[in-house]
N, C-alpha and C positions, 0 to 999 in steps of 0.2 A: 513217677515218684516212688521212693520206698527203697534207694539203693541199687547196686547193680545188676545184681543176680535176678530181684525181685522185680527191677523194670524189662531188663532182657529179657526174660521167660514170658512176660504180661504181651510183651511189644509182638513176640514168638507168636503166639497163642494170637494176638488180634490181626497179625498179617495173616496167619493161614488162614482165620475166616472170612476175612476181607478180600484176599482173594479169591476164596471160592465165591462167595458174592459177587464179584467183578466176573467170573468164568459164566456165573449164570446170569450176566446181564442185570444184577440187580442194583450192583453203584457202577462209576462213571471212574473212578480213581482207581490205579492198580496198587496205590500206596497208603493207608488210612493214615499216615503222621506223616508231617514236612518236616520234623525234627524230634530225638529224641532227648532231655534234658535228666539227671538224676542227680539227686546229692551223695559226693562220697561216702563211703564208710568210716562211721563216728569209732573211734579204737579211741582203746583207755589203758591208764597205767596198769601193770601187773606188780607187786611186791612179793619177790620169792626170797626164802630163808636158802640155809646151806643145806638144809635136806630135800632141798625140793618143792617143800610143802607151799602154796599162796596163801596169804594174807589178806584180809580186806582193809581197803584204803581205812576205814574208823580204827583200825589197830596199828596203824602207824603212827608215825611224827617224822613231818618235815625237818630238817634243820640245814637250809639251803638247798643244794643238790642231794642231798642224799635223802634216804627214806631208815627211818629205823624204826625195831620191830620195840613197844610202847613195853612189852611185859617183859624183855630179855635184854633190849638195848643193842639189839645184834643190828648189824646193817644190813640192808634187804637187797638183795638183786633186782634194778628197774627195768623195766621192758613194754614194750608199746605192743598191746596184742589185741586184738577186737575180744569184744567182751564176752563175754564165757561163764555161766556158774561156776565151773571145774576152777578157774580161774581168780574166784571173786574178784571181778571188775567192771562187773557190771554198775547203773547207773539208775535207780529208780525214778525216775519223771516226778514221780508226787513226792519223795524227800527234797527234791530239788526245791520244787513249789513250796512245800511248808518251810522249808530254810531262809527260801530267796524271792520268794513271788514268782508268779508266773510271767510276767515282764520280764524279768531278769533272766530264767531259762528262755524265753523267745530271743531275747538280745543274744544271750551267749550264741544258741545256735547258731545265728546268722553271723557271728563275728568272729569264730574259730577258723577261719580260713576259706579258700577258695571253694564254689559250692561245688564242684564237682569233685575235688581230689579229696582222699581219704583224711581226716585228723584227728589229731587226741582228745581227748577229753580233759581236763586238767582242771582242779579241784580249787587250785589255788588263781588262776584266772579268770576266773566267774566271780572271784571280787571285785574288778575291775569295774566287769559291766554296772555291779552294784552299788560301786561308786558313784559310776559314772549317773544312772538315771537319780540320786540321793543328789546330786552337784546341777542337775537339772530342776527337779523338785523345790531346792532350796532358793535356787535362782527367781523360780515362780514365785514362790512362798513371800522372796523377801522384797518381791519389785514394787519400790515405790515409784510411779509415775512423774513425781514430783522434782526427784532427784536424779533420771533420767539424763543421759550426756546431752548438749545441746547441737544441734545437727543433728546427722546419721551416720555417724563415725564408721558404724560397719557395714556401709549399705554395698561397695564392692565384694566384699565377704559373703555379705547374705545372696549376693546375685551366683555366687561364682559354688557357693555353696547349694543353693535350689538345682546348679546346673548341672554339678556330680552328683547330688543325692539322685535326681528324677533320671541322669541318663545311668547310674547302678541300677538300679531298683528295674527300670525294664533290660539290663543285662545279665539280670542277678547275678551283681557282685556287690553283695550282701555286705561283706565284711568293709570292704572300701566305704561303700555310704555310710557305716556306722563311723569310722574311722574318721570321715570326712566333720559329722557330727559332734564329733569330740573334739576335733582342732577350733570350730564352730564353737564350742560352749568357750573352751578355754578362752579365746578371745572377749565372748561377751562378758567373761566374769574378771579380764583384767581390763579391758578397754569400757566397760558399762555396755549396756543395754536398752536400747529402746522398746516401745511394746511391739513393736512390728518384727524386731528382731526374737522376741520372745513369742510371737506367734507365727510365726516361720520356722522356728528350731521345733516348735510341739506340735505343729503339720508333720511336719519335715518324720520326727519320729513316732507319729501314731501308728503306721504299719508294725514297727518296730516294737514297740511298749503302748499297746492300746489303751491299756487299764489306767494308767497313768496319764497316758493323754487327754484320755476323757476329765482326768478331774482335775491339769492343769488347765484343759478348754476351758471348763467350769469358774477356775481359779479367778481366770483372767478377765471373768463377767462374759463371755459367750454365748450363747444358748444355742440350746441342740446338742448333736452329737459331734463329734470329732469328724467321724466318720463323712460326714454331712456336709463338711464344709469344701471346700473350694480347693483343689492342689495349688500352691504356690507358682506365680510365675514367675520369668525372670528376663530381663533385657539381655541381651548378648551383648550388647556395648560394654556393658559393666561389669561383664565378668573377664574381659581384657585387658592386662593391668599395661599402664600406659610406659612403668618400668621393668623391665627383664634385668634376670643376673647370668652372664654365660659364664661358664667357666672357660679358665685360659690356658691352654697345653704349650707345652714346650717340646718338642721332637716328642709330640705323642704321650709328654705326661701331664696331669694336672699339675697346675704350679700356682692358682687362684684363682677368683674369680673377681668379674668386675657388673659395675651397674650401668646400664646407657639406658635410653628411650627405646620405646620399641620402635620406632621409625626415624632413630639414628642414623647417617651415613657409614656408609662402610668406612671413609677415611678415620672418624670420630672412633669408632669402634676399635680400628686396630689402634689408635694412637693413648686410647685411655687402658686397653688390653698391655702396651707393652710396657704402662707404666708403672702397672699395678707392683708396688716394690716388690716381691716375692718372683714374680715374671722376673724384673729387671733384672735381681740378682743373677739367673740364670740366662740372661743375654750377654752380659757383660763378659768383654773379649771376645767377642762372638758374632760372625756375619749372618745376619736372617736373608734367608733366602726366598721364601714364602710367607705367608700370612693368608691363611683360607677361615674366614668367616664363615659360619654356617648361621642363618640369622633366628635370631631367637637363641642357641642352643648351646654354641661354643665357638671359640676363636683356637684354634691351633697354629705355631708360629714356629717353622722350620730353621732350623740354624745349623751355623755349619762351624 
């Protein structure tokens, strides 16, 4: 952990003692790690004037793509550089926290992109997250139990959802699980929500936004910690949805897509594939010569 340079030099430094331990008999392994993992390098915007000089992000303004300079009105040259005093673009961790909570820098972190490759920083993104955990909160805050949807309208949802969030999280791909969580809320807050659905989603994100989870747990008459409680399981049946959409190629292009059963026949499949009117247009005058199914994923249908 701690980046590239800063794990390569650590990993450097614990192979050569590790193998001298291993030369004198003293461990069994000639390799102290089966795998090295680090997070990319966090780079952040730079704002330069016409002479060269940098600006810091507080003495700009947005105004869509551009960046302009707040005392002059000049437009600033953007650029993505790893952070730098000479630079100002750097990022102080405690303004973040006094701005946005500390929930909300942990979220961002992990939702900026893939954990190993290098990304930006972006100022205006980190709203989102703070949407996002205020559009969870609120969900809590307003759950009446009484008015609850009848069934469990989103009980495939929440299985298919336990089953990305918990297989990210030991792949850490961080940003997908969050992602995953947000298609997750948006649904409970147009389709409703059950409490199981709301004690699944604040599982689901206590790694994620602890502080917060703790006193939606609280919220929701829980006792104990967040931490304390049980991960979420999930059926595998149920996170197979029993309809698939393939899309439909025509000599190798998209042309639509159609909806069958997942254990449709192949006849079924190509016969509702070629009638998809957007397809059809694009058959018409025209000999098919093939039709290859690939099941679950796509029909492509050769003409001549």
């Amino acid at each position: 952990m701690g980046g590239a340079e800063h794990a390569v030099l650590h990993l450097l430094y614990s192979r050569f003692w590790h193998k001298v331990l291993y030369d004198l008999g003293y461990v069994s392994t000639k390799e102290p790690f089966k795998k090295l993992r680090h997070q990319g390098t966090v780079l952040a915007y730079s704002y330069q004037d016409a002479l060269g000089r940098y600006h810091a992000f507080s003495e700009t303004e947005l105004r869509g793509d551009d960046a302009i300079l707040k005392a002059s009105g000049e437009k600033l040259k953007v650029v993505v550089d790893k952070m730098a005093k000479t630079k100002l673009n750097g990022v102080n961790p405690d303004d973040v926290v006094a701005e946005h909570g500390a929930d909300v820098l942990r979220l961002y972190e992990m939702f900026m992109g893939e954990f190993e490759l290098p990304k930006p920083w972006d100022a205006r993104a980190i709203e989102g997250c703070t949407r996002f955990l205020k559009r969870v909160w609120r969900l809590v805050e307003e759950f009446d139990e009484s008015k609850a949807p009848a069934g469990d309208p989103q009980l495939r949802l929440r299985h298919k959802t336990i089953k990305k969030v918990t297989g990210d999280l030991d792949r850490m791909a961080f940003n997908t699980a969050v992602a995953a969580m947000m298609e997750y809320l948006n649904r409970l807050q147009s389709g409703g929500a059950t409490r199981e659905d709301l004690l699944t989603l604040i599982k689901l994100l206590g790694p994620f936004a602890p502080h917060l989870g703790d006193e939606a747990w609280e919220k929701l008459g829980q006792a104990g910690f967040l931490l304390q409680a049980s991960w979420p399981s999930y059926d595998e049946a149920l996170t197979i949805d029993a309809v698939v959409t393939l899309g439909v190629q025509v000599n190798g292009k998209l042309r639509g897509d159609v909806q069958v059963a997942r254990d449709a026949p192949e006849a079924e499949v190509r016969e509702k594939a070629m009638a998809v009117p957007n397809v059809a247009k694009h058959l018409e005058g025209k000999t098919v010569r093939k039709v290859i199914v690939v099941p679950g994923k796509i029909v492509n249908i050769v003409v001549a």
